[in-house]
Structure formats: C-alpha cells, structure tokens
Z-matrix of the N, CA and C atoms (Angstrom, degrees):
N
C 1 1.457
C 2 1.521 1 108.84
N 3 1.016 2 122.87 1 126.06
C 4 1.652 3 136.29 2 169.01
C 5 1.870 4 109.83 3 -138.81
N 6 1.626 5 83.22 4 177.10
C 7 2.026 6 80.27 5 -171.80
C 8 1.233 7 104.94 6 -91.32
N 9 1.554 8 111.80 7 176.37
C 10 0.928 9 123.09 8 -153.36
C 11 1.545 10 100.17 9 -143.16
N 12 1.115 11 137.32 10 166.92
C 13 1.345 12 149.32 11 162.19
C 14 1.593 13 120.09 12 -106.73
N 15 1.279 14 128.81 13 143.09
C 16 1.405 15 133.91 14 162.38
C 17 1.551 16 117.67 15 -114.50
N 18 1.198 17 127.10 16 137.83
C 19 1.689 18 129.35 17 166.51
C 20 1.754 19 94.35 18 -60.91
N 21 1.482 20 116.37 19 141.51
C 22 1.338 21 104.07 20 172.64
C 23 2.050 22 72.10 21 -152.47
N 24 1.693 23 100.37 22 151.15
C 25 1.239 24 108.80 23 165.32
C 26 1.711 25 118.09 24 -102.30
N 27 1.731 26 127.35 25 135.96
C 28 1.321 27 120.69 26 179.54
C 29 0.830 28 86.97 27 -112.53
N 30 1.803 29 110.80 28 155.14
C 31 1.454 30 133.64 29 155.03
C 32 1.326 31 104.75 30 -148.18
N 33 1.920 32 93.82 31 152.40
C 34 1.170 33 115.55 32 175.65
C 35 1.048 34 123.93 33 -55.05
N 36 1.685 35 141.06 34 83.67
C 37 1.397 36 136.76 35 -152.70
C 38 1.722 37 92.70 36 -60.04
N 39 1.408 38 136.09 37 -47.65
C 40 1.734 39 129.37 38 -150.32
C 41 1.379 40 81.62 39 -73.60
N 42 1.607 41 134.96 40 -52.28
C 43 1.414 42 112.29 41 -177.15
C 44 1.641 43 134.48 42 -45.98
N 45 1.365 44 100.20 43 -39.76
C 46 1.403 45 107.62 44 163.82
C 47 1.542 46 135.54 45 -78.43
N 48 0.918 47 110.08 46 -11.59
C 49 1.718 48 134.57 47 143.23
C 50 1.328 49 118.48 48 -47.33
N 51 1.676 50 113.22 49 -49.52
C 52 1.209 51 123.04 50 -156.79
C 53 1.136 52 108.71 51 -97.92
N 54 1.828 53 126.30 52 -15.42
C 55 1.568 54 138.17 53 148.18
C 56 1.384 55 99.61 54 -67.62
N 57 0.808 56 133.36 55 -63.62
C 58 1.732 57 119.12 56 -176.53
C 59 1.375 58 110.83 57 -25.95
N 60 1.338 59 98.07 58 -52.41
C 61 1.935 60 106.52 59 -168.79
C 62 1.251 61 120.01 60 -95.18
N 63 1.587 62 110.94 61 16.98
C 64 1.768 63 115.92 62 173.11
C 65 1.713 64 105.09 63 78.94
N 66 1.043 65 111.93 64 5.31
C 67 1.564 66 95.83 65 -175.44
C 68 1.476 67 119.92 66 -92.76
N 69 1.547 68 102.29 67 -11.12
C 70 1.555 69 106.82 68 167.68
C 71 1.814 70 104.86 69 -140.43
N 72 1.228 71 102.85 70 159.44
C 73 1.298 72 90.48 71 -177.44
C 74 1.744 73 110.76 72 -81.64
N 75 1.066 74 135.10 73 -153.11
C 76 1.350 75 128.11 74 -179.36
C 77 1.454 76 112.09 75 -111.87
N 78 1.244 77 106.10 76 -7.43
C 79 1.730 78 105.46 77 166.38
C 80 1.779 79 98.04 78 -83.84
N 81 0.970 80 135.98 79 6.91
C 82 1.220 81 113.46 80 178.13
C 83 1.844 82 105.65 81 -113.79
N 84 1.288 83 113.32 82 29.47
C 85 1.175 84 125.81 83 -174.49
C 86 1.591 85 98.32 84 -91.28
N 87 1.186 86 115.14 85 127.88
C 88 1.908 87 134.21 86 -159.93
C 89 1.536 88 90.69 87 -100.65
N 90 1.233 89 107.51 88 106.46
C 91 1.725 90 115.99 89 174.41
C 92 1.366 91 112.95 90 -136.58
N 93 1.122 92 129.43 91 130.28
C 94 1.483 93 145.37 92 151.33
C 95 1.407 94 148.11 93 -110.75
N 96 1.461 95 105.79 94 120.94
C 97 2.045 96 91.76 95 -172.07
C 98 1.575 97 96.96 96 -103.81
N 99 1.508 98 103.51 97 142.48
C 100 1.281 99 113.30 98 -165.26
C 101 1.387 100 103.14 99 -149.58
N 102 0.847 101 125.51 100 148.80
C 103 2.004 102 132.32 101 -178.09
C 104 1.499 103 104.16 102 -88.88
N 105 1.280 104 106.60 103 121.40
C 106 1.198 105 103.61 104 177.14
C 107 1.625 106 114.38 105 -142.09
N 108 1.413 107 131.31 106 152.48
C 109 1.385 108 136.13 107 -157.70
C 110 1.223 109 101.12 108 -95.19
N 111 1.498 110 119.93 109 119.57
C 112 1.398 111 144.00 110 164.18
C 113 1.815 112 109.83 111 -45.16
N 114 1.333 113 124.18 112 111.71
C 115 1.667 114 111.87 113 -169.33
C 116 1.246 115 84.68 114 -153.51
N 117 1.554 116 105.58 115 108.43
C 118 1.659 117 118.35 116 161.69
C 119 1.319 118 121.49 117 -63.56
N 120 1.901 119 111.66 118 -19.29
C 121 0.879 120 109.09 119 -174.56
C 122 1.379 121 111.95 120 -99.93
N 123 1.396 122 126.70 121 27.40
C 124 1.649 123 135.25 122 168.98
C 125 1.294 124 90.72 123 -91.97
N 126 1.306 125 129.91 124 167.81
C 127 1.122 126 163.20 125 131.34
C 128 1.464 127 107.22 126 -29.35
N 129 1.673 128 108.40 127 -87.19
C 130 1.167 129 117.25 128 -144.86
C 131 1.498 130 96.56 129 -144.35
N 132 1.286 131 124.27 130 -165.25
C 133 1.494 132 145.28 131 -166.56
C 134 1.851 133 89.15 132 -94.06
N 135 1.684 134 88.12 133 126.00
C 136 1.935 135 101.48 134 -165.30
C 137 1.589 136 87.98 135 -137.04
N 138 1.696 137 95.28 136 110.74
C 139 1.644 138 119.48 137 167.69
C 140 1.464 139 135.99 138 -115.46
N 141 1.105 140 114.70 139 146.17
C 142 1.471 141 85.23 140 172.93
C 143 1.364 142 145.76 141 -100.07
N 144 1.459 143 137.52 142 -152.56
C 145 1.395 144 98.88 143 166.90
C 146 1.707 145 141.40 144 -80.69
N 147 1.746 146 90.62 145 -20.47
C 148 1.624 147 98.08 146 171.88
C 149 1.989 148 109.68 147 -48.23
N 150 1.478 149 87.13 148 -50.48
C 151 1.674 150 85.53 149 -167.44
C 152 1.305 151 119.48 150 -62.37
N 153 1.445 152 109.64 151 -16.48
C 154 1.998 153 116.79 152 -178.04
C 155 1.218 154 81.57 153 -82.10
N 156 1.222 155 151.26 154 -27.19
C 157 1.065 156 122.72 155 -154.71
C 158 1.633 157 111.20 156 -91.77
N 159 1.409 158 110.42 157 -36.22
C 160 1.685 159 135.76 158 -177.15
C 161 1.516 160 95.98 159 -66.56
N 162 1.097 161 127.34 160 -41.58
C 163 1.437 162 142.35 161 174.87
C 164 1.867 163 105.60 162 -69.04
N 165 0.780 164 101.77 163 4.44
C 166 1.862 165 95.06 164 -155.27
C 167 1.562 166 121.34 165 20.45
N 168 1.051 167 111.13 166 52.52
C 169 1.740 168 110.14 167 174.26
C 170 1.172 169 113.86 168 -79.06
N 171 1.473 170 128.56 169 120.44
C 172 1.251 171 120.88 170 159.17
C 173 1.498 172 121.37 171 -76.00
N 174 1.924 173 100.86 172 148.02
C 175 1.771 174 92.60 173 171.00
C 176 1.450 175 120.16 174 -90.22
N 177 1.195 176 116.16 175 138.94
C 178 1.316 177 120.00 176 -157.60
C 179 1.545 178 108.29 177 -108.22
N 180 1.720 179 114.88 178 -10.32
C 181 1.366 180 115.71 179 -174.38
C 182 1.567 181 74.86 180 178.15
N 183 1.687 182 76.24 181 155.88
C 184 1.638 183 107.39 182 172.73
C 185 1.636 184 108.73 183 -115.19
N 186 1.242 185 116.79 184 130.78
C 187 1.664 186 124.88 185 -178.66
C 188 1.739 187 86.80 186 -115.48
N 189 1.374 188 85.05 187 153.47
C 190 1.772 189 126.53 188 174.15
C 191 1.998 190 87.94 189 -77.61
N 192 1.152 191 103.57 190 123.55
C 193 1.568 192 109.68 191 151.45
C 194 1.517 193 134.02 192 -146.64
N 195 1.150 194 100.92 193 137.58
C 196 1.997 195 102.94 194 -171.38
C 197 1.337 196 94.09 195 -87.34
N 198 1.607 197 128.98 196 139.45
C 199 1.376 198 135.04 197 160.47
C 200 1.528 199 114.32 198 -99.54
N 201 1.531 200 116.66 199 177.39
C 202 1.343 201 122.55 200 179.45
C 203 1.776 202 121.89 201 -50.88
N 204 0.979 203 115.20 202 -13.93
C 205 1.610 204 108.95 203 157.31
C 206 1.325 205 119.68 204 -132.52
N 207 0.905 206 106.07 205 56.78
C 208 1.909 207 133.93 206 147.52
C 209 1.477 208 101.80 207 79.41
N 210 1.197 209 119.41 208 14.78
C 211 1.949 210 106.30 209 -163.84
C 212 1.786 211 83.36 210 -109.48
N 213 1.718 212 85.64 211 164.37
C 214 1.638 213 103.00 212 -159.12
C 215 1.169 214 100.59 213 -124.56
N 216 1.602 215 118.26 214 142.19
C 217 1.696 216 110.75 215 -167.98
C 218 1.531 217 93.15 216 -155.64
N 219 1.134 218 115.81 217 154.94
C 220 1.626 219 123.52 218 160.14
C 221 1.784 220 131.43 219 -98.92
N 222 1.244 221 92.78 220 117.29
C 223 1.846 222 99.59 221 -171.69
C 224 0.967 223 117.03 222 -126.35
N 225 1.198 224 135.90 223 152.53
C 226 1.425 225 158.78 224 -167.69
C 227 1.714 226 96.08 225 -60.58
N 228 1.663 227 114.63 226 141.33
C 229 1.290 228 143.32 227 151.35
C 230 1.456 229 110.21 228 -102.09
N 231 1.542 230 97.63 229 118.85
C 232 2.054 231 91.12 230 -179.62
C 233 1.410 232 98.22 231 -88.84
N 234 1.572 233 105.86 232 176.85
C 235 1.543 234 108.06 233 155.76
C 236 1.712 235 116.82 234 -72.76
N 237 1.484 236 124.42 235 157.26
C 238 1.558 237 127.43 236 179.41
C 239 1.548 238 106.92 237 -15.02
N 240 1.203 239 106.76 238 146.27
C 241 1.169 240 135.35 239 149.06
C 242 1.303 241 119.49 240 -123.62
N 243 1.243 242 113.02 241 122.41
C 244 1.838 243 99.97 242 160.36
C 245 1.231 244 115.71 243 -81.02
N 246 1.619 245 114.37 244 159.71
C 247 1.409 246 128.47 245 -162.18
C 248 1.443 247 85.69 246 -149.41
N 249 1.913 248 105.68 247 132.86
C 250 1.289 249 94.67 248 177.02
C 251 2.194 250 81.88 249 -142.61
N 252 1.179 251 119.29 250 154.71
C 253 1.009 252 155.85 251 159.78
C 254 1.696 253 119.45 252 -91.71
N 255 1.065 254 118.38 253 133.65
C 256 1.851 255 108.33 254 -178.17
C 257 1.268 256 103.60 255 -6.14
N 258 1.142 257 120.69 256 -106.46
C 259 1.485 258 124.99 257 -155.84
C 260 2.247 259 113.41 258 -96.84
N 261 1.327 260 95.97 259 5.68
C 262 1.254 261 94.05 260 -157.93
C 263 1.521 262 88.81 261 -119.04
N 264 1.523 263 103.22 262 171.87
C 265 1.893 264 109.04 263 178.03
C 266 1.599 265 126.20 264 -165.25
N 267 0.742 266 136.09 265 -161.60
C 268 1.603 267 143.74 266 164.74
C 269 1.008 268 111.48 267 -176.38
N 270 1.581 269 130.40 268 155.10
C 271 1.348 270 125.23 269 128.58
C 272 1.738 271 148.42 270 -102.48
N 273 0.525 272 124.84 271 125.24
C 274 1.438 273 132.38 272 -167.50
C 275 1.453 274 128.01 273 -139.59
N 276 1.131 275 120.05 274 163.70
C 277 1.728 276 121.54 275 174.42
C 278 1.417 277 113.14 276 -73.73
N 279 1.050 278 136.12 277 147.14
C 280 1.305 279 147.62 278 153.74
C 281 1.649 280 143.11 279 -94.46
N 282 1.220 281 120.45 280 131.92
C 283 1.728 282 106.49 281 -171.66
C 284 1.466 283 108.09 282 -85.00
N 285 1.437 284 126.90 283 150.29
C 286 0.904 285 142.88 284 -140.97
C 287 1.829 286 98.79 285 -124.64
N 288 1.109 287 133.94 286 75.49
C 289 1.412 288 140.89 287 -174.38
C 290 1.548 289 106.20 288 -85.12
N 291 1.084 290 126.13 289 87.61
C 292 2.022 291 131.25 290 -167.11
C 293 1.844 292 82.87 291 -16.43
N 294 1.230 293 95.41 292 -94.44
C 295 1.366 294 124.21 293 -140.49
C 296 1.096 295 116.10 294 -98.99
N 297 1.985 296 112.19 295 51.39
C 298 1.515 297 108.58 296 -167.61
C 299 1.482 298 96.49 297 -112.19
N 300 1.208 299 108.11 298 139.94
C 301 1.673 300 123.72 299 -172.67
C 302 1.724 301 105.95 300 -81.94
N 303 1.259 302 112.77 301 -22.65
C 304 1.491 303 92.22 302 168.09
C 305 1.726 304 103.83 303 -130.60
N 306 1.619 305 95.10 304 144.59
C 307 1.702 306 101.38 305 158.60
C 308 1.621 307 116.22 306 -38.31
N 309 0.862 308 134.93 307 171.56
C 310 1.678 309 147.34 308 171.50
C 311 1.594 310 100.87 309 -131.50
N 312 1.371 311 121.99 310 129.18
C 313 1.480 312 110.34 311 154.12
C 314 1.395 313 107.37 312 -117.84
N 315 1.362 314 113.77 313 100.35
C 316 1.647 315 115.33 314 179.67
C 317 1.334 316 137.33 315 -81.74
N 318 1.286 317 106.58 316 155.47
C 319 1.980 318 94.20 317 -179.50
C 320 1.587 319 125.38 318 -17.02
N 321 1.760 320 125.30 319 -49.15
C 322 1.258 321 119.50 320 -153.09
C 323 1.503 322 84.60 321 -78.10
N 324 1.439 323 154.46 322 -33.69
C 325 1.036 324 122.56 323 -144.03
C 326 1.765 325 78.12 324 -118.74
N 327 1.097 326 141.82 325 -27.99
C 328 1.644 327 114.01 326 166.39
C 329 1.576 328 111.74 327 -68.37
N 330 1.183 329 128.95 328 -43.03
C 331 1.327 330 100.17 329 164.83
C 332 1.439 331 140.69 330 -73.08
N 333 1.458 332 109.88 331 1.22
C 334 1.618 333 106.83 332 161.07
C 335 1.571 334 116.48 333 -104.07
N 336 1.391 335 108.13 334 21.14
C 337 1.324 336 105.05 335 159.07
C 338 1.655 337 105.83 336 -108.72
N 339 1.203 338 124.88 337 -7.15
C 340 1.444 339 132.03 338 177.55
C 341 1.483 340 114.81 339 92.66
N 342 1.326 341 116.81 340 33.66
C 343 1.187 342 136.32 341 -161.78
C 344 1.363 343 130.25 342 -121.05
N 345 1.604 344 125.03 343 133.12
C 346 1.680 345 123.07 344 -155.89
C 347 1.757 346 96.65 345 -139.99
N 348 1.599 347 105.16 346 130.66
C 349 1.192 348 86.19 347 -168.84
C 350 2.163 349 82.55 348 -97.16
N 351 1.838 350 79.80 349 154.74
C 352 1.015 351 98.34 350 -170.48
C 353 2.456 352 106.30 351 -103.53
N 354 1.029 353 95.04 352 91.32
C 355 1.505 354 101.81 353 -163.29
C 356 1.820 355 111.81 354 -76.82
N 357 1.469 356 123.00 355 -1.09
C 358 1.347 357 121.87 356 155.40
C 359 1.894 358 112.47 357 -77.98
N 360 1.197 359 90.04 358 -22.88
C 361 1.903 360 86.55 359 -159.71
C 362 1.935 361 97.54 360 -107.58
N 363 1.893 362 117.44 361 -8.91
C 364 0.874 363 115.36 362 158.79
C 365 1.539 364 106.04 363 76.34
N 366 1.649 365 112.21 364 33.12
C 367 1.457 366 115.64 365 168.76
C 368 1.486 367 134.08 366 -165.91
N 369 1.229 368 157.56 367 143.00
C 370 1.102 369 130.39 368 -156.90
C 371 1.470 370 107.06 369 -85.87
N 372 1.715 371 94.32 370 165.79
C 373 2.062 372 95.24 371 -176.75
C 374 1.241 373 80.74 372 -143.28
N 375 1.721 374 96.94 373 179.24
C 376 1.466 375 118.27 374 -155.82
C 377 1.874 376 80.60 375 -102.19
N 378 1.514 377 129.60 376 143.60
C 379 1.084 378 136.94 377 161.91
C 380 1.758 379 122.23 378 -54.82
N 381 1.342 380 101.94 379 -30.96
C 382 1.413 381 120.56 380 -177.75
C 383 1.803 382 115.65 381 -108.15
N 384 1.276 383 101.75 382 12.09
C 385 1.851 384 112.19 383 -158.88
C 386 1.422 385 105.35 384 87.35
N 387 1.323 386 106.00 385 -133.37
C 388 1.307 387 129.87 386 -156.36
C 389 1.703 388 102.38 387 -101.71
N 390 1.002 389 119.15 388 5.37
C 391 1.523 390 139.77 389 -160.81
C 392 1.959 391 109.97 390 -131.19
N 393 1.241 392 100.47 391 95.62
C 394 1.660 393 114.18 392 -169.11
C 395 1.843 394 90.14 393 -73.95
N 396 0.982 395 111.83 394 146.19
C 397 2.037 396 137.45 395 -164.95
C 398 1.556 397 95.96 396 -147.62
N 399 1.152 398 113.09 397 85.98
C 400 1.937 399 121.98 398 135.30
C 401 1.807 400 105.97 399 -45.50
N 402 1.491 401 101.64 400 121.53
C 403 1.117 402 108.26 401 175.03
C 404 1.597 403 108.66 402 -117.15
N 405 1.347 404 121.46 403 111.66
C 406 1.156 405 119.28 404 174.84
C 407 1.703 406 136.69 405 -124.75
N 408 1.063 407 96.52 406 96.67
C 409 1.762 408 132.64 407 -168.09
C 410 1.668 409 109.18 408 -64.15
C-alpha cells in the first residue's frame, strides 16, 4: 500500500456566486484541476499558496494547526472553495500550507462527498457505490 493521487476540480465558490448574480460573467469563474492526495488523516482541503492565489481566495482567518510530525504553526483559512470529484462535490474553506508540495484531500471534504479512500486498490470509492447518501443524524 502507498499513496496515491486523484484529479479533483477547485473553484472559486464567491466567484460562482457572483455569476449567479450577474456581477461577473461566467468566464471569469477561477477553476483548477489539480491531483491531489486523498488523507483521512487531514482535516480538511490543504493548498498552497500559488493555488489560493490562481483561485483568488482570500484568507479570512488564521487557525492553529499540528502537522504530521507534531510541530504547530498558524495558517491561513480561505473563503469557500468548491471541490468537485467526477460527479460529486462540496464546498468549503481550505488551509493554506505556503509551501506544501502536495494537495491534501481530507476527511471533511471526502466525507461530504460520501467518499472512502480505498488504500489496497489505490483509489477513491463512493461509500454508498456509485450513489452519494447525505446522512443526517
């Protein structure tokens, strides 16, 4: 077992907000597909700064975060991004790591797409198949 990468597409969720409401046209909607490593054990959606920047995300707050060898640092929270997977998506904020060489796709946004990465077969699957399930407890 080793990692693996996925194509996943981001977008500027406020840009696409802001085509909804006529204020930009929809070619000016900031999107990127980029490979990024499936990690249950992230948190959340982990970018870096080129891509906040290609994205135009602003940071809206800084969170406290511990990384994989125990040291503790403070990084930028952008505003939404959408994150979409083939057919599936979310939106959410993302942490902002300067100078991290790989994307992160973390628990909050694989499990709100309904999604488990599967690390013998080296790819992500749908928790429910091919059929995304909101579970609400």
């Amino acid at each position: 077992m080793g990692t693996f990468t996925e194509g996943i597409t981001l977008t500027n969720a406020v840009d696409i907000i802001n085509a909804r409401n006529g204020l930009i046209p929809d070619t000016k909607i900031r999107t990127l597909t980029v490979d990024a490593m499936p990690d249950a054990g992230a948190w959340t959606l982990i970018i870096n700064e080129e891509i906040r920047q290609k994205l135009g995300l602003a940071i809206v707050e800084t969170v406290e975060s511990s990384l994989a060898d125990g040291s503790t640092t403070e990084y930028g929270l952008t505003e939404p991004v959408e994150i979409r997977w083939k057919d599936r998506g979310i939106s959410q904020q993302a942490v902002v790591i300067p100078n991290a060489g790989e994307i992160l796709l973390g628990a909050l946004p694989l499990e709100g797409m309904d999604l488990y990465v599967d690390p013998v077969n080296q790819r992500l699957a749908g928790v429910h198949g091919d059929r995304r399930v909101h579970l609400v407890k």
